[in-house]
PAPA-382372 format. One record per residue: y, x, z of N, C-alpha, C in turn; chain. Coordinates in steps of 0.2 Angstrom, whole numbers, plus 2048, in hexadecimal, padded with zeros to 3 digits. Atoms other than C-alpha are relative to their C-alpha. Layout:
<recs>
<<Y, X, Z>, <Y, X, Z>, <Y, X, Z>, "A"> ...
</recs>
This chain:
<recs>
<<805, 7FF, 804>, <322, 4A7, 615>, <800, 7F9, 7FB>, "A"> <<7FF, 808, 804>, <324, 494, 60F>, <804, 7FF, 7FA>, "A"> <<7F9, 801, 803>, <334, 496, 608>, <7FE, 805, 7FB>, "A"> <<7FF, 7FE, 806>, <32E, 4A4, 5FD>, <7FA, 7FF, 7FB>, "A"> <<806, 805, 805>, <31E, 499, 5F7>, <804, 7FB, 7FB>, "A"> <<7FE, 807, 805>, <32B, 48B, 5F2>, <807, 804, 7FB>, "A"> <<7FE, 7F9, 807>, <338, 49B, 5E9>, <7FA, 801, 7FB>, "A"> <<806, 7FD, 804>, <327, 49F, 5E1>, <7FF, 7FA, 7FB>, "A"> <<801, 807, 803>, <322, 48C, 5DC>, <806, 7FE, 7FD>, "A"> <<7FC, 804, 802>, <333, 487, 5D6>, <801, 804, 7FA>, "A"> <<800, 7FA, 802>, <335, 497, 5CD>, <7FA, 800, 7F8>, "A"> <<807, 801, 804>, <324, 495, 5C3>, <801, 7F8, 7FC>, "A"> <<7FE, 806, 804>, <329, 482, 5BF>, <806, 802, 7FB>, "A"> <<7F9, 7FE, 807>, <33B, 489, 5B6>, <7FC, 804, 7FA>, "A"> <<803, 7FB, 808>, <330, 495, 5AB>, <7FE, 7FC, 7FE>, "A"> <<807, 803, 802>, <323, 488, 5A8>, <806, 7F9, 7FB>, "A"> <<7FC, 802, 806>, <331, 47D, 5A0>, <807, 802, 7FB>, "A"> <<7FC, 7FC, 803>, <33B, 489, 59A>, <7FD, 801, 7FA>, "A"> <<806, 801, 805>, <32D, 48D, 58F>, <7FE, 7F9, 7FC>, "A"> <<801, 807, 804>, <329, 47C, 58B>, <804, 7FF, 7FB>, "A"> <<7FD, 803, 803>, <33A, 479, 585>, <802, 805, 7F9>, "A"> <<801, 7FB, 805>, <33A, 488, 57B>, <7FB, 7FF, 7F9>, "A"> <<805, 800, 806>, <32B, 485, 572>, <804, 7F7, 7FB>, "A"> <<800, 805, 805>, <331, 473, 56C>, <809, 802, 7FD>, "A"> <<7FC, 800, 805>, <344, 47A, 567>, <7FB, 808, 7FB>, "A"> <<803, 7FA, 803>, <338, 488, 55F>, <7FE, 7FB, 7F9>, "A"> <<802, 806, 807>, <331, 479, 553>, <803, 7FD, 7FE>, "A"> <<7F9, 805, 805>, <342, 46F, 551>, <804, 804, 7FD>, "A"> <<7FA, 7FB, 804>, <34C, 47E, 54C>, <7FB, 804, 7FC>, "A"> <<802, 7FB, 804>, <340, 484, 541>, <7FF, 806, 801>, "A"> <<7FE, 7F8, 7FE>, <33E, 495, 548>, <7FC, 804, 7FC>, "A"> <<806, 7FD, 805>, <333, 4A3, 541>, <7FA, 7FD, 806>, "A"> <<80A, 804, 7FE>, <31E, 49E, 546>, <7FF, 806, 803>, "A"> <<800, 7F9, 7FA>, <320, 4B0, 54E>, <802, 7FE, 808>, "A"> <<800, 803, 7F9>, <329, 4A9, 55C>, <7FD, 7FC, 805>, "A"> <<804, 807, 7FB>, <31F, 49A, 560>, <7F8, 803, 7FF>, "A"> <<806, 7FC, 801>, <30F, 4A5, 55C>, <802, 805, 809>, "A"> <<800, 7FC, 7FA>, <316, 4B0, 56C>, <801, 7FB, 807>, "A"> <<7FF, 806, 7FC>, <319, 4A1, 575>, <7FB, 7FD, 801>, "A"> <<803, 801, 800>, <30A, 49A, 574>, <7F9, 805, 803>, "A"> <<805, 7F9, 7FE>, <300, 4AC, 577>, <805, 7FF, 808>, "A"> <<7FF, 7FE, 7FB>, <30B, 4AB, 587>, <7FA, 7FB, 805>, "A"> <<801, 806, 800>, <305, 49A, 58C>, <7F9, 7FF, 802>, "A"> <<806, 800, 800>, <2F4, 49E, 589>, <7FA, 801, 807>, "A"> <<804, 7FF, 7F9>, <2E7, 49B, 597>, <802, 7FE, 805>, "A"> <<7FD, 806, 7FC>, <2F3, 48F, 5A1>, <7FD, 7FA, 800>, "A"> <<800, 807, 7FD>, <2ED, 47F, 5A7>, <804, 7FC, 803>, "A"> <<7FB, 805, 7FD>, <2F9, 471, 5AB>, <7FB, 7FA, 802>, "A"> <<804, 806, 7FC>, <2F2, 461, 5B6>, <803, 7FE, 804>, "A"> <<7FE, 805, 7FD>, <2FA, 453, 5BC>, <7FE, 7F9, 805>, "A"> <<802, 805, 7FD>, <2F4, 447, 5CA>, <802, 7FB, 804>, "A"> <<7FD, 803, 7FD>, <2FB, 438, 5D1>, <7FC, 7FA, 804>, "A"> <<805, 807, 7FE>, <2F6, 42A, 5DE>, <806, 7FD, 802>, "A"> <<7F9, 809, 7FF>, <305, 419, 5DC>, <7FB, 7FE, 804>, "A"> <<801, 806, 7FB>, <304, 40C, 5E7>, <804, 7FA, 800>, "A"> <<7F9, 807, 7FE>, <30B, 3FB, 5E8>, <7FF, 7FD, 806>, "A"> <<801, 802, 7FA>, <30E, 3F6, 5F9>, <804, 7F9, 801>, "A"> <<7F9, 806, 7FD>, <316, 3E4, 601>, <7FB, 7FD, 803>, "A"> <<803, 803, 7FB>, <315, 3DC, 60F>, <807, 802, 805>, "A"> <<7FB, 7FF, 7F9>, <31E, 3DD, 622>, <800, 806, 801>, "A"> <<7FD, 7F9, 7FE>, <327, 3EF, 624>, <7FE, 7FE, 809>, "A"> <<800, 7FF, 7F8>, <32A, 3EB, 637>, <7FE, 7FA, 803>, "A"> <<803, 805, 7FB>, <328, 3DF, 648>, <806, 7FA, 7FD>, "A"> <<7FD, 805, 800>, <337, 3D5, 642>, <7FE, 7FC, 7F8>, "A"> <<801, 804, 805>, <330, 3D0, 630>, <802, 802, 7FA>, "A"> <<7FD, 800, 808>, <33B, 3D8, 623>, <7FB, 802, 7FC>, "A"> <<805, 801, 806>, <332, 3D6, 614>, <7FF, 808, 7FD>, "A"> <<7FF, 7FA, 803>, <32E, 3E7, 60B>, <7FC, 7FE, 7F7>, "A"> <<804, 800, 804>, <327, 3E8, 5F9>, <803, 805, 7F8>, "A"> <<7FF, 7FA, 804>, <327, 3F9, 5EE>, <7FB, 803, 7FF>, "A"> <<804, 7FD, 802>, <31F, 405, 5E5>, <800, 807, 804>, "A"> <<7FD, 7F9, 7FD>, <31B, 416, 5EC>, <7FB, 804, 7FD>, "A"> <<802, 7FC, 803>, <314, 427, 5E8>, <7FB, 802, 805>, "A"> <<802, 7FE, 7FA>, <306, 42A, 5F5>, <7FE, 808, 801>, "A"> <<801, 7F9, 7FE>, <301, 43C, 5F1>, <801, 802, 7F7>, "A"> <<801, 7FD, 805>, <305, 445, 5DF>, <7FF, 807, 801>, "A"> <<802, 7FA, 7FE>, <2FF, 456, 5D9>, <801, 804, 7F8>, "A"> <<7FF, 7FC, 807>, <306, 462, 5CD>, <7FA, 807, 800>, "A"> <<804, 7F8, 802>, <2F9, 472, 5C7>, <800, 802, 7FC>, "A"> <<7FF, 7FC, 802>, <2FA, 480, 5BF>, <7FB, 807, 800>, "A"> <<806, 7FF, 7FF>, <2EC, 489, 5BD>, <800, 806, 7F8>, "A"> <<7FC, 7FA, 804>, <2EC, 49C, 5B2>, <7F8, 802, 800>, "A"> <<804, 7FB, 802>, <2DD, 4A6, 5AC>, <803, 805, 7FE>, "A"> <<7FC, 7F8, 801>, <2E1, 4B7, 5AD>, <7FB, 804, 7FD>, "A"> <<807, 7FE, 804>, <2D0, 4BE, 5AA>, <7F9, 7FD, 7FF>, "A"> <<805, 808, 800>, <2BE, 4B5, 5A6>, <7FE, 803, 809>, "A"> <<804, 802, 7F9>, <2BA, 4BB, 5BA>, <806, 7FF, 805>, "A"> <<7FB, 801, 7FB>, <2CB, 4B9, 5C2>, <806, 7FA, 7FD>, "A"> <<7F9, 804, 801>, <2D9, 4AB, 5C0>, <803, 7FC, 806>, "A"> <<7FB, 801, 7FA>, <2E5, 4A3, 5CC>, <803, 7F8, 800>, "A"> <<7FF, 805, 7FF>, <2EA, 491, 5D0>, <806, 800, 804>, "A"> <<7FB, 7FF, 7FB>, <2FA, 48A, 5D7>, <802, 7F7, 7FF>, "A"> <<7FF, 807, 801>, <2FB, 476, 5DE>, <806, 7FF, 805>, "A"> <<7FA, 804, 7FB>, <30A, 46C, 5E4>, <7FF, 7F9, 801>, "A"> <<800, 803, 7FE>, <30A, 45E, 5EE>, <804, 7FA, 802>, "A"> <<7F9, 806, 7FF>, <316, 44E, 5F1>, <7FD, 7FB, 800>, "A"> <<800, 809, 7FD>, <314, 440, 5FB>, <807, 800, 805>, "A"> <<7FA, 805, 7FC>, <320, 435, 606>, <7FD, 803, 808>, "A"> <<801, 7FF, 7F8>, <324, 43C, 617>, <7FF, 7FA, 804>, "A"> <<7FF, 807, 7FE>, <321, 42F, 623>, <800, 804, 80A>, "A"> <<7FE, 7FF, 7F8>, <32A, 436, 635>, <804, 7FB, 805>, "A"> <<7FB, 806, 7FB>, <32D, 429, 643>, <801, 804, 803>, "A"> <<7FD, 7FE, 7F8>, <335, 42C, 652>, <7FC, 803, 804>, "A"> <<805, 800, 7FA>, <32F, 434, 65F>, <805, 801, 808>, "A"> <<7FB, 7FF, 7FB>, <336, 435, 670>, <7FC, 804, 805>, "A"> <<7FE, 7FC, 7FA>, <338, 442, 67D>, <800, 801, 808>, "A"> <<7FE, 7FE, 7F9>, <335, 446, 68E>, <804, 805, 803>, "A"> <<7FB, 7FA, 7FE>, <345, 453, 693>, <7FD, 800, 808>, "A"> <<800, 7FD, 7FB>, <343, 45E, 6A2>, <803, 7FA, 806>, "A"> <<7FD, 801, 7F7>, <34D, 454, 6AE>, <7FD, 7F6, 800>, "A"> <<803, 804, 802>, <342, 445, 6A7>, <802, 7F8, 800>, "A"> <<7FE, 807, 805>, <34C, 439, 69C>, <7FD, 802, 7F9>, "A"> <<805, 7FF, 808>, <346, 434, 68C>, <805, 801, 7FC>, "A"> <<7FD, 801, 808>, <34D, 438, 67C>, <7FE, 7FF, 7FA>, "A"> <<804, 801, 808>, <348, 433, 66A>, <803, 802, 7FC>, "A"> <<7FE, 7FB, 807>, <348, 43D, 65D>, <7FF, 7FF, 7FA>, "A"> <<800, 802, 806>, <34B, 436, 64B>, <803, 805, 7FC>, "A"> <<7FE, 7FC, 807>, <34D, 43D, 63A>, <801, 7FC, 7FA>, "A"> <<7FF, 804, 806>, <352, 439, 62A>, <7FD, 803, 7FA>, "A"> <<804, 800, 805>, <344, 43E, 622>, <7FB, 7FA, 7FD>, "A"> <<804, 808, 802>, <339, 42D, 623>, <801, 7FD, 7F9>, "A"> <<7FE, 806, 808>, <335, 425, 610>, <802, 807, 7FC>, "A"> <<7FE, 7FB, 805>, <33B, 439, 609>, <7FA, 801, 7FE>, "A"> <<806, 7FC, 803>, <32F, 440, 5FE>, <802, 809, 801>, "A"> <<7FE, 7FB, 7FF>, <32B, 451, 602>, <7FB, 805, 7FC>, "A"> <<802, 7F9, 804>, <324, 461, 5F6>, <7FC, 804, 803>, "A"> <<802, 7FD, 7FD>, <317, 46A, 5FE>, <7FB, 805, 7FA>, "A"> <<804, 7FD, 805>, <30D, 479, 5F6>, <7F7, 7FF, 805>, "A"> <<804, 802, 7FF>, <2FC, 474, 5F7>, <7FA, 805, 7FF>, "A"> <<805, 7FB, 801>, <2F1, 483, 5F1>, <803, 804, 7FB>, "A"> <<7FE, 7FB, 804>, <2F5, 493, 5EB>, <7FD, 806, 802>, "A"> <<806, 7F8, 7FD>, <2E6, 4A0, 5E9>, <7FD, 802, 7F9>, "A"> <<804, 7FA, 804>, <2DD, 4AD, 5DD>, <7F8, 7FB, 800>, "A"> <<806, 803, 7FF>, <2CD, 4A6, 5D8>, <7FB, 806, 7FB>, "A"> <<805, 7FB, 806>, <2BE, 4B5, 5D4>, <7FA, 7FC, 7FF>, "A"> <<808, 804, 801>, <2AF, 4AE, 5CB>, <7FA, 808, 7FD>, "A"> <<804, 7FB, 800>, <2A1, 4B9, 5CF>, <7FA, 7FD, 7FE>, "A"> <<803, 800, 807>, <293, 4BA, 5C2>, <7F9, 7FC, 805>, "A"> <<805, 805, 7FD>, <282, 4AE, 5C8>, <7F9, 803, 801>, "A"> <<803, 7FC, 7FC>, <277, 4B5, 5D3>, <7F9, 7FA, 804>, "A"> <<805, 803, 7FE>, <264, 4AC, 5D4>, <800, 7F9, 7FE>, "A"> <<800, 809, 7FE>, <266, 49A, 5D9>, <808, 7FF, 7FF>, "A"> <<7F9, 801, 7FF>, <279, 49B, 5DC>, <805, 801, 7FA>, "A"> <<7FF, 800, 808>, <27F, 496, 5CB>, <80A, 7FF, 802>, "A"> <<7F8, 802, 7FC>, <295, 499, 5CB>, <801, 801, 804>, "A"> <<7FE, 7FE, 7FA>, <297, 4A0, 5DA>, <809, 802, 7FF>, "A"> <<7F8, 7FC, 7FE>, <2AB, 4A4, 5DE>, <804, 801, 806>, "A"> <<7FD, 7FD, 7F8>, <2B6, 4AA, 5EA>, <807, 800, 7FE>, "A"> <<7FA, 803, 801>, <2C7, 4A3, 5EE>, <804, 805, 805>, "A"> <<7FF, 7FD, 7FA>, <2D4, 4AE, 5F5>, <807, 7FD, 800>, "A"> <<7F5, 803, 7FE>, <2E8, 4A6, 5FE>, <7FE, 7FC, 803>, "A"> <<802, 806, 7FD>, <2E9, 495, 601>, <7FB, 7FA, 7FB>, "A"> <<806, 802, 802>, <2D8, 48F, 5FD>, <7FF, 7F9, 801>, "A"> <<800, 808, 7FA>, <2D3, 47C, 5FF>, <7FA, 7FF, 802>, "A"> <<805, 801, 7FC>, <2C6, 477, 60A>, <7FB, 7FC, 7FA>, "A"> <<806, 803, 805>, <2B5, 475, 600>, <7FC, 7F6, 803>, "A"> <<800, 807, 7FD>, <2B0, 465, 60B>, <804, 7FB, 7FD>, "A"> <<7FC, 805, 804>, <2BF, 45B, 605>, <7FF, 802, 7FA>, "A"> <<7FF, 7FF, 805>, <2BD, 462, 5F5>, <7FD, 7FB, 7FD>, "A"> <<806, 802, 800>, <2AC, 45C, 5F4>, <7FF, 7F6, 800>, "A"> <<7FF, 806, 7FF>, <2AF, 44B, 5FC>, <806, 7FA, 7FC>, "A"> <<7FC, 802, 804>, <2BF, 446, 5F1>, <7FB, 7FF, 7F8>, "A"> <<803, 7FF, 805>, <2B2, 449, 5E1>, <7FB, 7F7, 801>, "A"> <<806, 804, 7FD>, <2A5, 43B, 5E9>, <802, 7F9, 804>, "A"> <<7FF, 804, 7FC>, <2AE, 430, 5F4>, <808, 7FB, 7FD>, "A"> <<7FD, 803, 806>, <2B8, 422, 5EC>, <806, 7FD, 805>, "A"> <<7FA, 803, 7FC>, <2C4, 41E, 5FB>, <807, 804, 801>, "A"> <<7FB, 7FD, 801>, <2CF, 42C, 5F6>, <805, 7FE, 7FD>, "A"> <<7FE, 805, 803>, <2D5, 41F, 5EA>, <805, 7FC, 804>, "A"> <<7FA, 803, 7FC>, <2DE, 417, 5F9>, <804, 802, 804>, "A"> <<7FD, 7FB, 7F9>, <2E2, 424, 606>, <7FE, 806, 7FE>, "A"> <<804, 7F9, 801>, <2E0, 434, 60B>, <7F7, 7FF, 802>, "A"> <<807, 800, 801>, <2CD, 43B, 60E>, <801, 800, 809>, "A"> <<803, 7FF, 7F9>, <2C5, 438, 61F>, <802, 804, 806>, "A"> <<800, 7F8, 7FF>, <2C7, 44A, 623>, <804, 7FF, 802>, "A"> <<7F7, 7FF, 7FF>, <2D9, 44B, 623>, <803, 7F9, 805>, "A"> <<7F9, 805, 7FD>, <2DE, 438, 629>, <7FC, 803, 80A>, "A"> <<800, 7FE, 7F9>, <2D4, 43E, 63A>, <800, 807, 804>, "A"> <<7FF, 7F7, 7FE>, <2DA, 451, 63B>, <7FA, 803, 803>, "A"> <<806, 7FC, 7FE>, <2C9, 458, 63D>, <801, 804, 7FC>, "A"> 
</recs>
């Protein structure tokens, strides 16, 4: 099911610059203002949005001292974000941060240990973040903007809490660093 989220996600990136690059050889070659007129009606009611959180880190990596001091990417976020009608449109975010897999070691059946490394450690890895249908149902008393999310939806807590809490700026959110 993963596998046809990230065929789906990569899929939707090729159009998305495929188009883009068409519209600007559409205004270098001079084309007819027909083409870039349907290009533009395609286009329409798309939202693109980009979020990134750098860091510079230095200081001691390990117990022995080697010095470390780099820049890194702690969490970026691509969206894509579609109006399809004024009460239904659809969202689609990706995710990438830096793996961080230590070892772990094994107790085997006949109870020796093993340790199990990878060489994912420091890789950055592509995660699809949310991808759902969003209907906005019409406002009913007190309850001004009501909606209703349907797939993978994000938790309103964190939604909420990332909006107001300024330590997301260093880390992830509370929530998430103690898996509750």
């Amino acid at each position: 099911m993963l596998k046809k989220f990230k065929v789906l996600f990569f899929s939707l990136i090729c159009v998305i610059t495929l188009a883009g690059s068409s519209l600007v050889l559409a205004a270098d070659d001079s084309a007819s203002q027909k083409d870039v007129d349907s290009i533009v009606k395609a286009l329409k009611g798309f939202k693109f949005e980009g979020l990134g959180y750098l860091s510079y880190q230095d200081g001691q990596k390990n117990a022995n001292g080697t010095d470390y001091s780099q820049f890194t990417v702690k969490r970026g976020y691509l969206t894509v974000k579609k109006e399809i009608t004024p009460w239904l449109s659809a969202r689609i975010t990706s995710d990438l941060s830096q793996v961080s897999d230590p070892s772990v070691t094994v107790t085997n059946a006949d109870a020796t240990k093993t340790t199990i490394t990878d060489n994912f450690d420091g890789s950055y890895a592509l995660r699809l973040k949310y991808l759902y249908a969003q209907i906005n149902l019409p406002d009913a008393a007190f309850l001004t903007k009501p909606t209703f999310e349907v797939g993978m939806a994000h938790r309103t807590w964190i939604d909420f809490e990332e909006h107001i809490n300024w330590y997301r700026v260093q880390d992830s959110m509370f929530l998430k660093e103690t898996a509750l």
